[in-house]
C-alpha distance (Angstrom), angle and dihedral (degrees) to the residues before:
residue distance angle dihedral
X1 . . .
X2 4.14 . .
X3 3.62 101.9 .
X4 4.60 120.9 167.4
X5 3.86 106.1 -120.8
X6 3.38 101.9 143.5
X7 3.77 137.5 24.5
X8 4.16 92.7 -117.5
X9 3.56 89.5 47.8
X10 3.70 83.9 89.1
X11 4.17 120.1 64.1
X12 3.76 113.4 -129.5
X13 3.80 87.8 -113.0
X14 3.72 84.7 59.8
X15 3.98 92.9 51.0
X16 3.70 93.7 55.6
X17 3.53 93.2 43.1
X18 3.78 87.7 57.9
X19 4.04 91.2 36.6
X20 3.93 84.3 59.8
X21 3.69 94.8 46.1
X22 3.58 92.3 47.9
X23 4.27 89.4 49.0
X24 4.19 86.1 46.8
X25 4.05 88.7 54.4
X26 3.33 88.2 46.8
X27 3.88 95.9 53.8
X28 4.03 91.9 32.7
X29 4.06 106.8 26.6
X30 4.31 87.1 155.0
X31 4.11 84.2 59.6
X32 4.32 81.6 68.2
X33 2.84 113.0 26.7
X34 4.06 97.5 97.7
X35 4.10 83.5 41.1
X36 3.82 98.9 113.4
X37 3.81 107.6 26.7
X38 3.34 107.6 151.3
X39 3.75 102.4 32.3
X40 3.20 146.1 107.5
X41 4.11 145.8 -140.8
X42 3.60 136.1 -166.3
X43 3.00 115.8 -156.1
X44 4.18 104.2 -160.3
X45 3.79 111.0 -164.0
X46 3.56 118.6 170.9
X47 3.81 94.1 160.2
X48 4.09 128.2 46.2
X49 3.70 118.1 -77.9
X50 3.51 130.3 153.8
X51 3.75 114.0 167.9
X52 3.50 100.0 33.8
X53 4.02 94.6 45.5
X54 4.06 95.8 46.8
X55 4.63 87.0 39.8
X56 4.07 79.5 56.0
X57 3.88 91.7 47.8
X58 3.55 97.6 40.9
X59 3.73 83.6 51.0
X60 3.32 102.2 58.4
X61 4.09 97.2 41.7
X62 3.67 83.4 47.8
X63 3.63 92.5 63.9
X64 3.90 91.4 43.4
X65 3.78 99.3 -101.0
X66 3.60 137.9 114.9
X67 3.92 135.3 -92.5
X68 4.14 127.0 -151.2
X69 3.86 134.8 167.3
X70 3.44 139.0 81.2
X71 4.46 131.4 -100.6
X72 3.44 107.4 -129.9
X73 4.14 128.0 49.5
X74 4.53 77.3 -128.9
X75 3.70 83.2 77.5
X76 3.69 97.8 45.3
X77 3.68 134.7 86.0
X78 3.82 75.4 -115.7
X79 3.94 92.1 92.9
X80 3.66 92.1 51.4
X81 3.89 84.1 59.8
X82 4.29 101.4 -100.3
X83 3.74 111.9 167.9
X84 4.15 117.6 -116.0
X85 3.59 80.6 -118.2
X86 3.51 102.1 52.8
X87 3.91 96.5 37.5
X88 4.13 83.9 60.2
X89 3.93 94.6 45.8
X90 3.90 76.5 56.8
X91 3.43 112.3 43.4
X92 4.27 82.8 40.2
X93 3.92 83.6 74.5
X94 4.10 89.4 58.3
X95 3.40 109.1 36.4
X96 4.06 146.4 49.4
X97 3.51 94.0 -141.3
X98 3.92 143.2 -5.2
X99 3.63 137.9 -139.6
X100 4.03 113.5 -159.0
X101 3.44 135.3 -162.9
X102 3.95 119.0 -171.1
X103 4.08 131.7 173.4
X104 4.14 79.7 -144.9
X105 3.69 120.7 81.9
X106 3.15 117.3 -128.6
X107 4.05 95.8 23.4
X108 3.85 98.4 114.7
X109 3.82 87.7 56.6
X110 3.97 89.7 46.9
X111 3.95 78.9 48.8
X112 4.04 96.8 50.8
X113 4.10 97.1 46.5
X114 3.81 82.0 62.6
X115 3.69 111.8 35.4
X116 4.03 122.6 83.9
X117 3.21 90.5 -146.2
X118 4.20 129.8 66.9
X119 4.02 112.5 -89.7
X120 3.92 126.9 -153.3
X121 3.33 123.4 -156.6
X122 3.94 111.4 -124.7
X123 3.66 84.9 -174.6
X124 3.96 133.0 -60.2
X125 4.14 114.4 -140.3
X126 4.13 111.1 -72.3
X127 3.72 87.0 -17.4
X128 3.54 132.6 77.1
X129 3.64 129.8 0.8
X130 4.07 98.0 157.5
X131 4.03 101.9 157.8
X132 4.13 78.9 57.1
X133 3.98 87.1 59.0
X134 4.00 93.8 45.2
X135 3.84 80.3 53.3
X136 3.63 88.8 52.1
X137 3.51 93.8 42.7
X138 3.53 91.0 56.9
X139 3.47 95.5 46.8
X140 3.95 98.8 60.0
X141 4.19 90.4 36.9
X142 3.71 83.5 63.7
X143 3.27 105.0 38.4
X144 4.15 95.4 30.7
X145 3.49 106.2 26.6
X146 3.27 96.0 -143.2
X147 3.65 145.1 50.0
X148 3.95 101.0 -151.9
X149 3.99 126.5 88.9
X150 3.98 95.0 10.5
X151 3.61 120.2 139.8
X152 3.87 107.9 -137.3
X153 4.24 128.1 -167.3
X154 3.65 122.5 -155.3
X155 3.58 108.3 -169.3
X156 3.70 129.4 179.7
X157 4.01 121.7 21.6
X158 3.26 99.8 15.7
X159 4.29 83.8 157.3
X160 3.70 98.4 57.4
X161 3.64 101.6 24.8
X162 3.82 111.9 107.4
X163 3.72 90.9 -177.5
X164 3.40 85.8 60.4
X165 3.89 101.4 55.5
X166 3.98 87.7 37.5
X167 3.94 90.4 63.2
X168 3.62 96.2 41.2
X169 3.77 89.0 55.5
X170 3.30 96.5 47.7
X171 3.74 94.5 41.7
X172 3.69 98.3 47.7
X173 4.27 81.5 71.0
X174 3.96 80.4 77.4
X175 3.53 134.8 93.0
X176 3.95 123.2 -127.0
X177 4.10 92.5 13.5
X178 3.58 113.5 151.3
X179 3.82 116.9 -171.0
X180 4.04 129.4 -152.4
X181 3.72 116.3 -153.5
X182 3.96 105.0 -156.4
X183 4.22 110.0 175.5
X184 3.86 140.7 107.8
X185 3.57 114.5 -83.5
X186 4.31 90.9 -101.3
X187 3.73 87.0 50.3
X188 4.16 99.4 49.7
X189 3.94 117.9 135.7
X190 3.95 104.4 -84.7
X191 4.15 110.1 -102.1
X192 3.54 100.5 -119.2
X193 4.24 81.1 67.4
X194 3.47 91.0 46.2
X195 3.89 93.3 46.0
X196 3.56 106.8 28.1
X197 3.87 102.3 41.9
X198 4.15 113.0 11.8
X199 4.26 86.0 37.2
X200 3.91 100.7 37.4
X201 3.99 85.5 45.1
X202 4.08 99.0 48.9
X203 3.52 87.2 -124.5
X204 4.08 116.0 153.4
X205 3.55 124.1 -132.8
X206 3.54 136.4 148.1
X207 3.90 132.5 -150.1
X208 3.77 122.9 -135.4
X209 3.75 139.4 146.4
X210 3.28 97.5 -142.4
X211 4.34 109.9 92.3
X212 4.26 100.0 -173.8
X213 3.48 94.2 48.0
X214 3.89 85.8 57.0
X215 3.23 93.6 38.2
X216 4.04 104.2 87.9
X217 4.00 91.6 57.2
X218 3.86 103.8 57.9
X219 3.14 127.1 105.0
X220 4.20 86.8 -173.0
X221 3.36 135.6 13.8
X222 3.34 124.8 -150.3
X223 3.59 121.5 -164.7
X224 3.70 130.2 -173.8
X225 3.83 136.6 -177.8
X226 3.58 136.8 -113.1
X227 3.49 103.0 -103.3
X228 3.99 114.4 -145.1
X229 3.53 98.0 -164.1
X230 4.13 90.1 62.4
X231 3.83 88.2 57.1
X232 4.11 115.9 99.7
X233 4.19 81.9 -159.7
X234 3.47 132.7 30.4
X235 3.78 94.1 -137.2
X236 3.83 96.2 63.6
X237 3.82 78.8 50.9
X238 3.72 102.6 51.7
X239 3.97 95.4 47.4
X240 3.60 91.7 47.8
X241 3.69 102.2 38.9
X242 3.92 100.7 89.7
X243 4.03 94.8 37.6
X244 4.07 89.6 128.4
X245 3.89 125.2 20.9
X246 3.74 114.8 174.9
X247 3.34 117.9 -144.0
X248 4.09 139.7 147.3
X249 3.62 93.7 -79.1
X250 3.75 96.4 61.0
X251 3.76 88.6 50.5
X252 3.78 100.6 64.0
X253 3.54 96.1 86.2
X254 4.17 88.1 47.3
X255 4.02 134.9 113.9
X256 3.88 107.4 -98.2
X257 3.63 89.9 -133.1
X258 4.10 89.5 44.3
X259 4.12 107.0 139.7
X260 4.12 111.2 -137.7
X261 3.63 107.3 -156.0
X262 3.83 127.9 -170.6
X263 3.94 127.0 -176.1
X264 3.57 86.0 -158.6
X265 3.26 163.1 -155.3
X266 3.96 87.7 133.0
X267 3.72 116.0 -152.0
X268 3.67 113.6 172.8
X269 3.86 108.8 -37.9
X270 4.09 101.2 83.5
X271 4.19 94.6 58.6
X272 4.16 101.4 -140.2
X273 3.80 92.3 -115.8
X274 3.47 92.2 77.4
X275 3.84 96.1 49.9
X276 4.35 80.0 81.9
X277 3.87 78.7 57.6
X278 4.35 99.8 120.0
X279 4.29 78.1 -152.5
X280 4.28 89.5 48.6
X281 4.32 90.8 97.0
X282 4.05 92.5 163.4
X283 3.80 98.2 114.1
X284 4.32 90.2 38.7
X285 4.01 79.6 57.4
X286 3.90 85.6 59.3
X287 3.75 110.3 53.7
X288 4.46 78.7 32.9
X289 3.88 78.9 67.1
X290 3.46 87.6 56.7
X291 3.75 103.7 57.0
X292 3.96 91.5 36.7
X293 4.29 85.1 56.0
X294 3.49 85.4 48.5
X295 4.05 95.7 57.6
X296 3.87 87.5 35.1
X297 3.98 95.4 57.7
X298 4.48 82.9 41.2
X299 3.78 94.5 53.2
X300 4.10 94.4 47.1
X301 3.64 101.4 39.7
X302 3.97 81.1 53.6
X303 3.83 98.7 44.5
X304 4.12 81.5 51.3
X305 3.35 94.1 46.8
X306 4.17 95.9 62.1
């Protein structure tokens, strides 16, 4: 059974086949919207989400199917102390297909070697979060055209932030990719990134705390939050929540055609002055995320259905 656990599980033939599904339901959304009648998707959330759990329900009504499962692990079986594994063998017997979120790495996969039916990953603690980078992906295809000789920021939690490690991964498949680590020193990229995807890949990138002095050689910028609910104290949290706020000013010395991403939810570090920005493309990433769900959910109902 095909399920989406990680952001390599797919071949970069397979991510531009779903990039040019994605672009065709953009152009021709009547063409699928009778795609999935009949089926169903659980969406299993036992942490918070809102984007990426309403982008997978939209999805699937979108297509003409059906959507089940609950948004907090208070509503599962999970507080009366069901396994991951059990909970999928269950829900398998419901559904056509499941999207899980878990605060534990590695749960979704736990969830997938179980479950008869295929299993994304809506993201797993710090580690995964690969339906986020085939948003991402989709976003700089359209608005770059290309994936090859970019030169892409990350700037904030680049420690906690599985968005972050899911793009790098999948961008380090690229040629001529050149990556910008901006973060405080207790928030740098973890080394196993660094050695086992940016160093086994060849790919450049540099490490600095310093965003405006970055600034004029990106091509994107990618910007991510501190995220409380990584923190083991909230004082570590509090000094380093505001490290990087974007606003107008640190534009100036930008590329006009610069792309400012944003996994989101925002909090304070993307000022709101810059969301008038025509190169500000965080909120065309979200409904993106919706149309690259939608050809996600198509391609493994099919693959389950042979």
């Amino acid at each position: 059974m095909r399920s989406l656990i990680d952001i390599l599980d797919l071949s970069v033939s397979e991510i531009d086949d779903l990039i040019k599904t994605a672009n065709d339901i953009i152009d021709n959304p009547k063409a699928y919207s009778d795609r999935c009648r009949g089926k169903k998707l659980a969406t299993l959330f036992f942490e918070p989400s809102t984007r990426t759990r309403l982008s997978f329900e939209a999805a699937m009504y979108e297509l003409g199917g059906n959507v089940i499962g609950f948004s907090e692990a208070q509503s599962s079986s999970a507080s009366k102390g069901e396994s991951v594994a059990d909970t999928a063998k269950v829900i398998s017997c419901y559904a056509d297909i499941i999207a899980m979120r878990h605060p534990k790495e590695g749960a979704p996969l736990v969830a997938a070697m179980n479950a008869t039916v295929p299993v994304i990953n809506a993201g797993d603690g710090g580690h995964n979060h690969p339906t986020q980078t085939l948003a991402d992906l989709l976003t700089i295809q359209r608005e770059k055209g290309s994936f090859e000789n970019l030169t892409v920021g990350f700037c904030g939690d680049l420690k906690f932030g599985r968005t972050v490690h899911s793009l790098i991964c999948a961008l380090s498949r690229y040629s001529g990719i050149k990556v910008i680590l901006i973060s405080p020193e207790e928030l740098k990229l973890p080394s196993y990134v660094k050695k086992d995807v940016l160093a086994k890949n060849g790919i450049y990138y540099e490490q600095t705390q310093d965003l405006e002095s970055a600034m004029p050689q990106l091509d994107i910028l990618y910007m991510t939050r501190v995220q409380r609910e990584r923190f083991f104290n909230e004082e570590d949290y509090l000094r380093l929540k505001d490290s990087y706020i974007l606003d107008p000013r640190k534009l100036k010395n930008a590329k006009s055609d610069l792309c400012i991403m944003h996994p989101l939810p925002r909090v304070n570090e993307i000022s709101v002055a810059v969301d008038s920005d025509p190169r500000a493309c965080y909120f065309k990433q979200v409904l993106y995320g919706k149309y690259i769900r939608m050809a996600l959910i198509l391609k493994l109902l099919e693959e389950a259905g042979k």
